[in-house]
N, CA and C atoms as a LAMMPS dump frame, in Angstrom:
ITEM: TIMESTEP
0
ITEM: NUMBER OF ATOMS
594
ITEM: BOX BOUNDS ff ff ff
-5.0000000000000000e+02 5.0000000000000000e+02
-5.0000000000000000e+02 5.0000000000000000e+02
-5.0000000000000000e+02 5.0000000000000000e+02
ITEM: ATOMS id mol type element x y z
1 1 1 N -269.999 -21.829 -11.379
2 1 2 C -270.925 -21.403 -12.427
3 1 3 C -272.125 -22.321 -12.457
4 2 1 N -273.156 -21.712 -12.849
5 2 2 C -274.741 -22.901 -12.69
6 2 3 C -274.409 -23.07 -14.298
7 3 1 N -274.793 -24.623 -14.486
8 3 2 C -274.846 -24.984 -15.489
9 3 3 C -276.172 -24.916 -16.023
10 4 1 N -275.908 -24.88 -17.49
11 4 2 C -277.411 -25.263 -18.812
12 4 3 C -278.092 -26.427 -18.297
13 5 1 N -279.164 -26.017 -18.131
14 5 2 C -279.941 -27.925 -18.335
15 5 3 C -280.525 -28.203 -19.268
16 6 1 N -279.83 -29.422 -19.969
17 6 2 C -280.12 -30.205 -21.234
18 6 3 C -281.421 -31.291 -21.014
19 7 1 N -282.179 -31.112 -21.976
20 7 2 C -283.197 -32.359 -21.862
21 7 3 C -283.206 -33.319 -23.428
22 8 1 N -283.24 -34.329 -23.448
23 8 2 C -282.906 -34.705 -24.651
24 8 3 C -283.766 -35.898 -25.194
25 9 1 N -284.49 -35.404 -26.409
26 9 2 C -285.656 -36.855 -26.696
27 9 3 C -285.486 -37.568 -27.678
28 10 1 N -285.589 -38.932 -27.699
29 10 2 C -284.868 -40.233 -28.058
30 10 3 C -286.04 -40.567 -28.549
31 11 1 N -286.351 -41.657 -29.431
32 11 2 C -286.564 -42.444 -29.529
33 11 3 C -286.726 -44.304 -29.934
34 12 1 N -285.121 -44.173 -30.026
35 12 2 C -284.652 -45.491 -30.212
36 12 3 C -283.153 -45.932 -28.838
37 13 1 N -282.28 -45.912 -29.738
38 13 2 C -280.924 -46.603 -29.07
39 13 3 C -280.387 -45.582 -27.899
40 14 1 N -280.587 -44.513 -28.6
41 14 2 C -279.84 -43.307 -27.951
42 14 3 C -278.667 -42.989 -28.444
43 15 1 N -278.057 -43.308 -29.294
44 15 2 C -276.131 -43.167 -29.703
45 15 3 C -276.091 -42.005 -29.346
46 16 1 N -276.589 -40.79 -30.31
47 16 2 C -276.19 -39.512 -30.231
48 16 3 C -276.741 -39.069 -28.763
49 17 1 N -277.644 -39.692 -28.323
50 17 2 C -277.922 -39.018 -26.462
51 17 3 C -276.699 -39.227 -25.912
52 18 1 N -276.422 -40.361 -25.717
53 18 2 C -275.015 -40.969 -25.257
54 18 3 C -273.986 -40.226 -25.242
55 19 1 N -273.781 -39.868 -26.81
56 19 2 C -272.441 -38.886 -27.257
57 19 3 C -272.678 -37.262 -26.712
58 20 1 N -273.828 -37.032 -26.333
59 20 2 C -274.098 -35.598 -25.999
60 20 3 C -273.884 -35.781 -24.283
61 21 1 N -274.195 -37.241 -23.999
62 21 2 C -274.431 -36.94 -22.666
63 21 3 C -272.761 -37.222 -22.008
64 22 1 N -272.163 -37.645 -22.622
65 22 2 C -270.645 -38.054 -22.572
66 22 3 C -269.998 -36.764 -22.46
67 23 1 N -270.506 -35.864 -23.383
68 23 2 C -269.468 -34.733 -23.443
69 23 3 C -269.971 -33.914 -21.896
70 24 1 N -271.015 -33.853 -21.634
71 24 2 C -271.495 -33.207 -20.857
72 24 3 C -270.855 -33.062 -19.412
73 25 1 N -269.116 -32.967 -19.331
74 25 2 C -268.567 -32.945 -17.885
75 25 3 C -267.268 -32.048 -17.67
76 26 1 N -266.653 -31.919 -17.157
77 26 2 C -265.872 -31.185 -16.819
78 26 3 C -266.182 -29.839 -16.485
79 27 1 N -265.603 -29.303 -17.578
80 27 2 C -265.738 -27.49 -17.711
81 27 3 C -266.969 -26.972 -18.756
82 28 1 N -267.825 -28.098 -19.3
83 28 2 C -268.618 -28.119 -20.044
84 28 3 C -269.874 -27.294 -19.939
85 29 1 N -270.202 -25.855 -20.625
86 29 2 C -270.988 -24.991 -19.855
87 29 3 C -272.556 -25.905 -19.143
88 30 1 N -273.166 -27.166 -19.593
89 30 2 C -274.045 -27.839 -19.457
90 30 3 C -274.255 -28.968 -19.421
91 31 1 N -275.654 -29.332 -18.662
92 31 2 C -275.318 -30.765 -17.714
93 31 3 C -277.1 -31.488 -18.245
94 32 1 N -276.892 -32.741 -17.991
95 32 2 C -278.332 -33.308 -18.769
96 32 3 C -279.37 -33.541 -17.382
97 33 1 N -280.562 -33.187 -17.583
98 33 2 C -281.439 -33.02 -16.465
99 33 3 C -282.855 -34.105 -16.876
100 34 1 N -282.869 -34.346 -18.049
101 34 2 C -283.85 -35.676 -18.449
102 34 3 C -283.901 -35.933 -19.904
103 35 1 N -283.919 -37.548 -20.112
104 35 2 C -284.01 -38.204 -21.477
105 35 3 C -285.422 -38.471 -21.205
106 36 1 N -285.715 -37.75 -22.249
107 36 2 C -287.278 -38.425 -22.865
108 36 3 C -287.81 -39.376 -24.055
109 37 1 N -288.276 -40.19 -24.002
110 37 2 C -288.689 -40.817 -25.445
111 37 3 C -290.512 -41.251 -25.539
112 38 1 N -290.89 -41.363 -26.837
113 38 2 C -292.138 -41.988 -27.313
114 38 3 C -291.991 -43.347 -26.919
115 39 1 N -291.468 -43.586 -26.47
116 39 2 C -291.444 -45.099 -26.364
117 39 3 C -290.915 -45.739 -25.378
118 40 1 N -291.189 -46.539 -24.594
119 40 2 C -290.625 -46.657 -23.072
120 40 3 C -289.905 -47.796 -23.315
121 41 1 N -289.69 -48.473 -24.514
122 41 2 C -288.909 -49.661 -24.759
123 41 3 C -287.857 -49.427 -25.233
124 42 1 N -287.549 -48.18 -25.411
125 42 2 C -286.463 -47.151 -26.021
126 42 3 C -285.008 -47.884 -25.715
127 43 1 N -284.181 -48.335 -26.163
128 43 2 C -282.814 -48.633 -25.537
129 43 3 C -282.334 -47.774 -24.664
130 44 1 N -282.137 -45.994 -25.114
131 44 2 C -281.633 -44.891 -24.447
132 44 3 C -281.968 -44.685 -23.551
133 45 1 N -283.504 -45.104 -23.044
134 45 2 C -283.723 -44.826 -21.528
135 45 3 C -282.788 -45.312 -20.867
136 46 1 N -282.392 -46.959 -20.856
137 46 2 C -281.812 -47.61 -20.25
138 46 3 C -280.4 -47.046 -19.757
139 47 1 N -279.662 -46.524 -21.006
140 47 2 C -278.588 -46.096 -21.303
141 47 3 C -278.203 -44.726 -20.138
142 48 1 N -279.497 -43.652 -20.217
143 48 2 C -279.634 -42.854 -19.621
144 48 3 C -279.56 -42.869 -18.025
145 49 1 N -280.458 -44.384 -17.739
146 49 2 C -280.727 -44.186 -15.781
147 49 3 C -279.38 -45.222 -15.747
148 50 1 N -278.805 -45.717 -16.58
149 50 2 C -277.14 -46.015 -15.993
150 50 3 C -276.854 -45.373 -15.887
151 51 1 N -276.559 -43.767 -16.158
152 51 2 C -275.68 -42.875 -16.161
153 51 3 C -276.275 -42.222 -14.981
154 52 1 N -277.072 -42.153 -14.594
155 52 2 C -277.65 -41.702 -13.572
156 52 3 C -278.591 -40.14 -14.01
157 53 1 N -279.396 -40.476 -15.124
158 53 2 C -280.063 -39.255 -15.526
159 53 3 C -281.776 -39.594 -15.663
160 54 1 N -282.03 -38.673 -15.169
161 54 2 C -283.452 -38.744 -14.97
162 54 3 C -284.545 -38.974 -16.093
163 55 1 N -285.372 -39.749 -16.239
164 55 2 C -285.911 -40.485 -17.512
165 55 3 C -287.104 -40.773 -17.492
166 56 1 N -288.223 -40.487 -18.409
167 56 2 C -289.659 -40.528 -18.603
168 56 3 C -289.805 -40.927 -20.232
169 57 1 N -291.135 -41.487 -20.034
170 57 2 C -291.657 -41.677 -21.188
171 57 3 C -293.302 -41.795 -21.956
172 58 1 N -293.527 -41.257 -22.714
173 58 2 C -294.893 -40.605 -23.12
174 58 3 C -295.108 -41.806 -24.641
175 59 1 N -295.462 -42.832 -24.398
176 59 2 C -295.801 -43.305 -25.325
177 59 3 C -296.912 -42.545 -26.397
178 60 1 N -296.587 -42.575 -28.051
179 60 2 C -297.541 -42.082 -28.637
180 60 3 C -298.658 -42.599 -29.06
181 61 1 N -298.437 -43.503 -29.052
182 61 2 C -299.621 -44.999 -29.954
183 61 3 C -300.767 -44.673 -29.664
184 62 1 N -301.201 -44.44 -27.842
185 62 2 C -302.531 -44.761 -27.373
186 62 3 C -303.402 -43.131 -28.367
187 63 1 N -302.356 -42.017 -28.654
188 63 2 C -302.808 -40.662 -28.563
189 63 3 C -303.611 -40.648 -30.479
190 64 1 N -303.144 -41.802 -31.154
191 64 2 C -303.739 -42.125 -32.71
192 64 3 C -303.357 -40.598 -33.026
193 65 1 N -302.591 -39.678 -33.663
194 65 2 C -302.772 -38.953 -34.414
195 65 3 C -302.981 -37.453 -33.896
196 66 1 N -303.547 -37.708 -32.5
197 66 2 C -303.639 -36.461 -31.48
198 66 3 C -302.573 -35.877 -31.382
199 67 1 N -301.924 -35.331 -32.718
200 67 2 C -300.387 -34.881 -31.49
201 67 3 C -300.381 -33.534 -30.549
202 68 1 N -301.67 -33.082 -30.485
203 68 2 C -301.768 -32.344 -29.468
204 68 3 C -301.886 -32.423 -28.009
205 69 1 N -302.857 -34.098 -27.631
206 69 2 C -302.507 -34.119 -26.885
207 69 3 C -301.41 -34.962 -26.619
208 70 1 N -301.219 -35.662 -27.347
209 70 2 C -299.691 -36.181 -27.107
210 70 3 C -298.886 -35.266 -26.588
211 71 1 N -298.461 -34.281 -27.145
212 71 2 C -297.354 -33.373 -26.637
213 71 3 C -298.285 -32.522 -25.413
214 72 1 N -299.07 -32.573 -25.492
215 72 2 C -299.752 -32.165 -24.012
216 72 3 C -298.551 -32.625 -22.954
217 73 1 N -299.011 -34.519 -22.946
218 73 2 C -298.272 -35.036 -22.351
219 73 3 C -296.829 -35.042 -22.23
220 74 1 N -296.455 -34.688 -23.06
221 74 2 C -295.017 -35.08 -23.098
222 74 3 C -294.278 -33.643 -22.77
223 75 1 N -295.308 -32.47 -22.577
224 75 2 C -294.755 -31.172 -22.012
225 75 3 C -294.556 -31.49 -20.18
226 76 1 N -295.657 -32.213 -19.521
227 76 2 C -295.162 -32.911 -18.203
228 76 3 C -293.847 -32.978 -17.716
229 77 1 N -293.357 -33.718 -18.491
230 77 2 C -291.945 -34.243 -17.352
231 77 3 C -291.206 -32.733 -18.441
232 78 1 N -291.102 -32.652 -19.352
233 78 2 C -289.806 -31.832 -19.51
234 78 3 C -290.558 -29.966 -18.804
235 79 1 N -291.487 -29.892 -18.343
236 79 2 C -291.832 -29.016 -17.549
237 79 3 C -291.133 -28.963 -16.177
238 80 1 N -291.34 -30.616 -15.898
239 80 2 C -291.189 -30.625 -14.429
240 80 3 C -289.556 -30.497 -14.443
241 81 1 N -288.614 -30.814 -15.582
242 81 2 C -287.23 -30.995 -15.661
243 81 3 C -286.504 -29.363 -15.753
244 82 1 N -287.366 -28.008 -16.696
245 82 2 C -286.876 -26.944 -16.332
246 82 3 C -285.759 -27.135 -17.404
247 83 1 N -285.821 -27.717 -18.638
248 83 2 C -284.592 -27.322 -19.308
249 83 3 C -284.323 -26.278 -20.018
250 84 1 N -283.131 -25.523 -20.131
251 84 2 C -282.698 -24.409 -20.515
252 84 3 C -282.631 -24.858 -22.379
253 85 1 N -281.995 -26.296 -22.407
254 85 2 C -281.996 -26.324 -24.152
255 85 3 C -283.189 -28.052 -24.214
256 86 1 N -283.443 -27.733 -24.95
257 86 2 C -283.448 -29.309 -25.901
258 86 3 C -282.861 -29.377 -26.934
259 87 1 N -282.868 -31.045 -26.74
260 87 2 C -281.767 -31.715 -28.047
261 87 3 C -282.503 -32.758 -28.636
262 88 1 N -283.32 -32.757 -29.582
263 88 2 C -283.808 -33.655 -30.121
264 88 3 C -282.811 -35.15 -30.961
265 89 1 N -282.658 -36.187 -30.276
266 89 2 C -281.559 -37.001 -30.844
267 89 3 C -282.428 -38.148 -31.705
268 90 1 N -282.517 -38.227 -32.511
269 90 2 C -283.241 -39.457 -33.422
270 90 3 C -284.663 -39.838 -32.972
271 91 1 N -285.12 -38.635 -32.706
272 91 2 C -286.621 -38.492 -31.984
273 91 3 C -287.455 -38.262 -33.175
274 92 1 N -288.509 -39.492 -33.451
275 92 2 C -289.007 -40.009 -34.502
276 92 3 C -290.495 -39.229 -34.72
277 93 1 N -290.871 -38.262 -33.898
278 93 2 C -292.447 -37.684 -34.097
279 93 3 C -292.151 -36.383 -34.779
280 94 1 N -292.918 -35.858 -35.449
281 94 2 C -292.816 -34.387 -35.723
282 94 3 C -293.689 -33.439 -34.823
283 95 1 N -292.852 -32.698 -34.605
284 95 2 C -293.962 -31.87 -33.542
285 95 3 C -294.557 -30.476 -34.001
286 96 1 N -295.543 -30.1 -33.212
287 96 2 C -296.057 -29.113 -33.921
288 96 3 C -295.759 -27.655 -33.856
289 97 1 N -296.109 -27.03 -34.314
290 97 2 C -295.424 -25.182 -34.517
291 97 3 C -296.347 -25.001 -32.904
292 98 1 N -296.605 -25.306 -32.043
293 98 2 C -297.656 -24.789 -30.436
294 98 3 C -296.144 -25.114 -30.056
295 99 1 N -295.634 -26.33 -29.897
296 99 2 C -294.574 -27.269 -28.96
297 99 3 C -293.445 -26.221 -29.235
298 100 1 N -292.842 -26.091 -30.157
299 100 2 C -291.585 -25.715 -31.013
300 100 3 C -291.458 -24.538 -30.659
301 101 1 N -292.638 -23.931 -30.651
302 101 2 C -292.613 -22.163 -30.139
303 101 3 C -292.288 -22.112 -28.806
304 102 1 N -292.641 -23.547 -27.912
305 102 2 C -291.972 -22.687 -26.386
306 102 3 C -290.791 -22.673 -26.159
307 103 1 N -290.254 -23.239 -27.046
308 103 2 C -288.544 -23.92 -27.05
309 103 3 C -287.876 -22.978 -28.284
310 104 1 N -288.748 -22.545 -28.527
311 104 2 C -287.916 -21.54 -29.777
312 104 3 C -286.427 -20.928 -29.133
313 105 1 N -285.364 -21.046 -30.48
314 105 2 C -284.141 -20.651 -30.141
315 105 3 C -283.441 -21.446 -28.939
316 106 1 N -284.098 -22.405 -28.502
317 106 2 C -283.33 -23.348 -27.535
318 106 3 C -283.471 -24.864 -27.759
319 107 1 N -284.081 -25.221 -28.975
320 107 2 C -284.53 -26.753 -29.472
321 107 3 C -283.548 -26.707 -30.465
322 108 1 N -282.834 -27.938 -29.98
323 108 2 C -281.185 -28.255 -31.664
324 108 3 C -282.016 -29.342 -31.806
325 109 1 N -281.738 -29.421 -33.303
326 109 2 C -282.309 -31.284 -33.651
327 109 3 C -280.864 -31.759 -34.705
328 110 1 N -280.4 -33.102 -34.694
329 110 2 C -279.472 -33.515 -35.603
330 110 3 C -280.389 -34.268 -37.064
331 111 1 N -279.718 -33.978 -37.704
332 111 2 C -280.282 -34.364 -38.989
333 111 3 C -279.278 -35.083 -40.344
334 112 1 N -279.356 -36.345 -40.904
335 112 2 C -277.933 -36.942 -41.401
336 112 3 C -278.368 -36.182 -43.088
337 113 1 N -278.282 -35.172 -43.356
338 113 2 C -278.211 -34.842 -44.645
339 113 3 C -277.395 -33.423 -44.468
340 114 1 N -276.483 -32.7 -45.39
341 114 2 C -276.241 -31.342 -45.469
342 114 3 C -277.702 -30.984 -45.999
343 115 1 N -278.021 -29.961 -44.949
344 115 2 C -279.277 -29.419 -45.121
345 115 3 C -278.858 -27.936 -45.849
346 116 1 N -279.969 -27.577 -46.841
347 116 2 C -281.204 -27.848 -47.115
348 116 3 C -281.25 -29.033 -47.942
349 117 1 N -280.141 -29.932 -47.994
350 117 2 C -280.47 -30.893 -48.717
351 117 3 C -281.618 -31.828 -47.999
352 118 1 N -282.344 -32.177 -48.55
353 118 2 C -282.578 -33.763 -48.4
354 118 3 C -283.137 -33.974 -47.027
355 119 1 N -284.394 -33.094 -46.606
356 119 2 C -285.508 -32.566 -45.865
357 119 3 C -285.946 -34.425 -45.271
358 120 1 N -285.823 -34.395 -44.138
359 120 2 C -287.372 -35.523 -43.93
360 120 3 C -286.551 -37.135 -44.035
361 121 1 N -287.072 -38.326 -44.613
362 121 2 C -286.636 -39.544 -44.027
363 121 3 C -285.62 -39.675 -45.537
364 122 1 N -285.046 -40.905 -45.047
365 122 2 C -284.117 -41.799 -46.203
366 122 3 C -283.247 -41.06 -46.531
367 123 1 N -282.703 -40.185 -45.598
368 123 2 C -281.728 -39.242 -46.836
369 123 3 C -280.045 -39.854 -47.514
370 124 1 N -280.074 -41.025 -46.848
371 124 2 C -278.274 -41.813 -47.463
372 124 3 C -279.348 -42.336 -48.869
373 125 1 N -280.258 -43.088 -48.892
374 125 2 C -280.776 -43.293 -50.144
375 125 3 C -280.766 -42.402 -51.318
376 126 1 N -281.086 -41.181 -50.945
377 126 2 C -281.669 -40.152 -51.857
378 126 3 C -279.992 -39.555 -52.357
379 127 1 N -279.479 -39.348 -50.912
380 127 2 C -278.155 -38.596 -51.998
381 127 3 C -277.133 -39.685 -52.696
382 128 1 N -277.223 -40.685 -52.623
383 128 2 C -276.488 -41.853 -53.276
384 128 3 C -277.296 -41.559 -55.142
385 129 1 N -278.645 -41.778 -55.124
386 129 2 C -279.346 -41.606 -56.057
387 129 3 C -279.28 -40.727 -56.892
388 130 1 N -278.972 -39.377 -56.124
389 130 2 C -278.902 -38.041 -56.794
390 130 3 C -277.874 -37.891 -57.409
391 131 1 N -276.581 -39.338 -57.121
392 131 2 C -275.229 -38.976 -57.808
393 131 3 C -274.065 -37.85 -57.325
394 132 1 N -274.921 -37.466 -55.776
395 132 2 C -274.149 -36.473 -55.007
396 132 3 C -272.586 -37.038 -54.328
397 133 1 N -271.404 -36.557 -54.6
398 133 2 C -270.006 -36.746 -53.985
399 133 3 C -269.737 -36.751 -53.003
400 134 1 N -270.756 -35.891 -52.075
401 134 2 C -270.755 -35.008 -50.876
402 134 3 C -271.927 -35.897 -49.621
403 135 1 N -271.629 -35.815 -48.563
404 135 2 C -273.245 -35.93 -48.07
405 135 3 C -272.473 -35.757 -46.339
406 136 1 N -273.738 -36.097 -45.408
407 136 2 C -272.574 -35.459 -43.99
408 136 3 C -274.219 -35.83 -43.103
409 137 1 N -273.816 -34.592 -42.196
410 137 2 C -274.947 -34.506 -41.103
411 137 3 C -274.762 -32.331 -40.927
412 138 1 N -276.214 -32.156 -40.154
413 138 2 C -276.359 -30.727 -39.815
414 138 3 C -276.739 -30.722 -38.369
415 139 1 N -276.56 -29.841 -38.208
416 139 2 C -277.462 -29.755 -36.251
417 139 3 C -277.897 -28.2 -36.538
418 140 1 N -279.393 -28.158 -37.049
419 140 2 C -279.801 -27.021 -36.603
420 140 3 C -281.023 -26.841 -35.241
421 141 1 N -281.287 -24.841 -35.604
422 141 2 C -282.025 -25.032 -34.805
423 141 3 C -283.171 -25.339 -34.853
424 142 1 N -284.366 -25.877 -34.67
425 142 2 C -285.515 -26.121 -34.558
426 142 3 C -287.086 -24.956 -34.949
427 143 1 N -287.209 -24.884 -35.718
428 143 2 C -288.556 -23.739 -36.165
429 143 3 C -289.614 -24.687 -36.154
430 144 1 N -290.995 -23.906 -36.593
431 144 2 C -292.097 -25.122 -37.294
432 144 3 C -291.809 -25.999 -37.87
433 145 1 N -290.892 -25.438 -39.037
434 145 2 C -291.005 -26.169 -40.612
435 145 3 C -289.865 -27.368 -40.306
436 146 1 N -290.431 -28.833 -40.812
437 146 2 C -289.612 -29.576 -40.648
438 146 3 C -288.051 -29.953 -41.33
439 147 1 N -286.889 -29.881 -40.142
440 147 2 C -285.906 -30.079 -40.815
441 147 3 C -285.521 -28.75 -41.545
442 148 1 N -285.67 -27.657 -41.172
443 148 2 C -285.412 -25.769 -41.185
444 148 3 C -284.838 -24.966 -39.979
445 149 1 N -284.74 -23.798 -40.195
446 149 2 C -284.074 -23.471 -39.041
447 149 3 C -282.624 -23.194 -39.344
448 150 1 N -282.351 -22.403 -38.9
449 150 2 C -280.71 -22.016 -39.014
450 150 3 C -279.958 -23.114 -38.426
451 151 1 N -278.141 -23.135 -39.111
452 151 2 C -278.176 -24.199 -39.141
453 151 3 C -276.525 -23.927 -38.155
454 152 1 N -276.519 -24.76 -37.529
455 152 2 C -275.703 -24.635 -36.236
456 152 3 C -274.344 -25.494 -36.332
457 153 1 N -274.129 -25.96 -37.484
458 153 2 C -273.188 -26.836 -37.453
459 153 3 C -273.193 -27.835 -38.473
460 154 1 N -272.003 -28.021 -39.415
461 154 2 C -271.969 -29.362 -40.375
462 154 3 C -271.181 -30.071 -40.165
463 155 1 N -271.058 -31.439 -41.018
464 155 2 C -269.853 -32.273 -40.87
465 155 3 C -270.13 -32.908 -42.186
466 156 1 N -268.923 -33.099 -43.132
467 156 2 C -268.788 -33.411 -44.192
468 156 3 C -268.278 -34.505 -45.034
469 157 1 N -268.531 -35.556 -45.555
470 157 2 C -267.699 -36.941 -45.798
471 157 3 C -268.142 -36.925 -47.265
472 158 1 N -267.167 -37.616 -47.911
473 158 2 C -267.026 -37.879 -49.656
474 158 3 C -268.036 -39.251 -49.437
475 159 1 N -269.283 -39.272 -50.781
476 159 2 C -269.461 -41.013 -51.225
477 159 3 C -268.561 -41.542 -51.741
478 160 1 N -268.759 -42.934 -51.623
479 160 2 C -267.525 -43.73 -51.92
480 160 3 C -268.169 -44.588 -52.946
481 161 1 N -267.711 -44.823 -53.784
482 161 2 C -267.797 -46.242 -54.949
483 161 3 C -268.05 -47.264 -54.355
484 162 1 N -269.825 -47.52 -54.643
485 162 2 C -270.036 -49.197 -53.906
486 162 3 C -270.584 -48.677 -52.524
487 163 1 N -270.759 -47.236 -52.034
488 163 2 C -271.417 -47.148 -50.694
489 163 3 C -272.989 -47.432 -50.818
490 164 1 N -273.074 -47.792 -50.491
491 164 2 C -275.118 -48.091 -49.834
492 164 3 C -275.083 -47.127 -48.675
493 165 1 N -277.108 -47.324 -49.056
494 165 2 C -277.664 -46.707 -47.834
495 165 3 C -277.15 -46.935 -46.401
496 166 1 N -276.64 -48.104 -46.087
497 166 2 C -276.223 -48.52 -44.835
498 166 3 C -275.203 -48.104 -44.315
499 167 1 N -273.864 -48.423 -45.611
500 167 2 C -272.276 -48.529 -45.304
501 167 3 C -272.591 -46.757 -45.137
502 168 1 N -273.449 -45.823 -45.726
503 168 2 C -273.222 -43.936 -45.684
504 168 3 C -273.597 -44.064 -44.788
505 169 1 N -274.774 -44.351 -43.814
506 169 2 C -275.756 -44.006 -42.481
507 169 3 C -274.508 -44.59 -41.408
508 170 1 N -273.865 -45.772 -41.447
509 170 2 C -273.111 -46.166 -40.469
510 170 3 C -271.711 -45.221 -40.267
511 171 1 N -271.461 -43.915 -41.474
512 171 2 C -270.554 -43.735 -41.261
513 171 3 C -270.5 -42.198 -40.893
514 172 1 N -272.237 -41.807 -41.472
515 172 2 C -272.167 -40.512 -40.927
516 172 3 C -272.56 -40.669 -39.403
517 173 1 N -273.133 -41.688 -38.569
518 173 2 C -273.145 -41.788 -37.938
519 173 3 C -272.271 -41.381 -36.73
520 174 1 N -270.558 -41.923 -37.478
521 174 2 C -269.607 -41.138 -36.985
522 174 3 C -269.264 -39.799 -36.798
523 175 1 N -269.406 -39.212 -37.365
524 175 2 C -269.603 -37.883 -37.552
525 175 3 C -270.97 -37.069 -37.311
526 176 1 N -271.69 -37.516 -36.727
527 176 2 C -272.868 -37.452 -35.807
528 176 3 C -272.458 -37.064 -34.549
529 177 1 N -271.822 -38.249 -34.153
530 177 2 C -271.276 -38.591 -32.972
531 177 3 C -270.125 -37.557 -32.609
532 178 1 N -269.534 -36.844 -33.304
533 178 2 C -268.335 -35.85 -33.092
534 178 3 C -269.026 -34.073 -33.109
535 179 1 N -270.084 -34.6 -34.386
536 179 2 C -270.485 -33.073 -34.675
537 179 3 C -271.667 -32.363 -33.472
538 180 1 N -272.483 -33.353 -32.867
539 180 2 C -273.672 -32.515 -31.84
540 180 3 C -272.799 -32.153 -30.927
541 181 1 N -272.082 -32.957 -30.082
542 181 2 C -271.452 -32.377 -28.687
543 181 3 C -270.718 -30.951 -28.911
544 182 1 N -270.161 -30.735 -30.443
545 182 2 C -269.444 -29.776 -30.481
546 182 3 C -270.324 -28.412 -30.578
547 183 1 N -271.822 -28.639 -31.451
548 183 2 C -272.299 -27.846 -31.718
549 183 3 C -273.249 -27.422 -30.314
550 184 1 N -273.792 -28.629 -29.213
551 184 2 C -274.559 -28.257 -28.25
552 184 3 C -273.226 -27.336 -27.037
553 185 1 N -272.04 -28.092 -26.837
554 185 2 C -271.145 -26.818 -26.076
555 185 3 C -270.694 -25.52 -26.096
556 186 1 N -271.06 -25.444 -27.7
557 186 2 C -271.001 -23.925 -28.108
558 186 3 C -271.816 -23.23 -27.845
559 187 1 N -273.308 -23.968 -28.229
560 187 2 C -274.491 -23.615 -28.239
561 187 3 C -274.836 -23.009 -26.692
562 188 1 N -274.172 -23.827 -25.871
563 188 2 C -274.403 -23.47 -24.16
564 188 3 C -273.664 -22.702 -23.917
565 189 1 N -272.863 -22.31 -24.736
566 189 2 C -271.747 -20.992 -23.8
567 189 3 C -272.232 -20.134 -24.697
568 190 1 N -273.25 -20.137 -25.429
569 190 2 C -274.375 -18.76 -26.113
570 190 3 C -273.453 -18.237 -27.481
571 191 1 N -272.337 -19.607 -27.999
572 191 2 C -272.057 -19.001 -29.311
573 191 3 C -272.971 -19.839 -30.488
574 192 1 N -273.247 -18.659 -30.921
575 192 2 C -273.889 -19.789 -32.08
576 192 3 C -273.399 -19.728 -33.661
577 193 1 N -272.129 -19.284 -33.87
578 193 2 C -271.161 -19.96 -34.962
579 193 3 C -271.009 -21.183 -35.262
580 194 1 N -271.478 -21.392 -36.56
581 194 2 C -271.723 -22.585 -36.902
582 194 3 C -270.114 -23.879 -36.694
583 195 1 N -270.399 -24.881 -36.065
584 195 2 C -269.242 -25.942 -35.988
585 195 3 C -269.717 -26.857 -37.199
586 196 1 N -268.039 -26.316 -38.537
587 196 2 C -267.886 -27.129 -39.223
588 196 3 C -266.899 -28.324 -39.09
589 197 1 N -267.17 -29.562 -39.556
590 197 2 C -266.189 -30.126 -39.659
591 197 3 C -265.906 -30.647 -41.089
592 198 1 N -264.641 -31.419 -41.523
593 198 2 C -264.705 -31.566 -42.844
594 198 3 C -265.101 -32.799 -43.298
C-alpha cells in the first residue's frame, strides 16, 4: 500500500512531532516526509534528522509582519515535500485564510483546551481561573478562523486542588502525546470520527 505523507510544523522542542512521528510505523496508513519550523534553532529539527526525516526551516523574524511572504516561503520546501496531510505541532505563527485554503481538509492542528473552549494562548491559566473541573486537549481540523474547524478528537482530565498553570500544561501534555497519533491514524485511513479519550 503507498502510504500518506505527513509534513509537520514545529516550532519549538517537537514533543508532539516526536509522538506523531513515533507512531508513524508498522501498519500505520502514513509516513513523515518533512518537519518544518520558523525557527532553525528549533530543538525538533534536531530530533527529526535523528530519525532520519527530512527538515527545513523558514525563519520568520527577517519577514517583520509580512506573513505573506513569509508563508510564500515556507510553501517551498513543503511544496517540494508533496504532503498528503499537515500536522501543525506547537507551531507558534498564525497563518493566513490564502495558506489554510490549500491544505483545506488535510491541515490537523493540536490545541491544549476542550475547544470551543478557550480559543488562542494561556489556556491552563484561563480554565483554572474560570473555576472549570474539566480541561484536556482537541485536534481539530484547520479553517481560517483561529483555533475552529471541526473537531477531530478530545482527551479529557479533571483539575486538581492546588493545580497551576504548569502542573495542568505538564499533564495535558500527556494526553497530547496519546491523543494526536490516534487522531492523525484515523485521519489517514480517511476516518474522521472523532478520537475521544477520557
Amino acid at each position: 500500500m503507498s502510504h500518506k505523507r505527513v509534513a509537520i510544523l514545529i516550532s519549538g522542542g517537537g514533543s508532539n512531532m516526536v509522538s506523531l512521528v513515533d507512531s508513524m510505523t508498522g501498519d500505520h496508513p502514513a509516513r513523515p516526509c518533512l518537519v518544518l519550523s520558523n525557527d532553525a534553532g528549533a530543538g525538533g529539527l534536531k530530533k527529526a534528522a535523528d530519525r532520519g526525516i527530512a527538515t527545513a526551516a523558514v525563519d520568520h523574524r527577517p519577514f517583520k509582519g509580512d506573513r505573506a511572504a513569509f508563508e510564500a516561503e515556507l510553501l517551498k520546501p513543503l511544496e517540494q515535500a508533496q504532503p498528503d496531510i499537515v500536522c501543525l505541532a506547537g507551531f507558534m505563527r498564525v497563518l493566513t485564510g490564502d495558506f489554510v485554503s490549500r491544505f483545506q481538509g488535510r491541515m490537523l492542528n493540536i490545541h491544549p483546551s476542550l475547544l470551543p473552549k478557550y480559543k488562542g494562548l494561556n489556556t491552563h491559566a484561563r480554565a483554572i481561573a474560570a473555576g472549570d473541573i474539566e480541561h484536556g486537549c482537541s485536534v481539530h481540523e484547520v479553517t481560517a478562523a483561529l483555533d475552529d474547524g471541526p473537531i477531530l478528537g478530545q482527551a479529557r482530565l479533571n483539575i486538581e486542588a492546588g493545580d497551576t498553570p504548569e502542573t495542568l500544561a505538564a499533564r495535558v501534555l500527556t494526553y497530547e502525546h496519546r491523543l494526536y497519533p490516534a487522531v492523525l491514524r484515523r485521519f489517514a485511513g480517511n476516518d474522521r470520527t472523532p478520537v475521544l479519550l477520557p
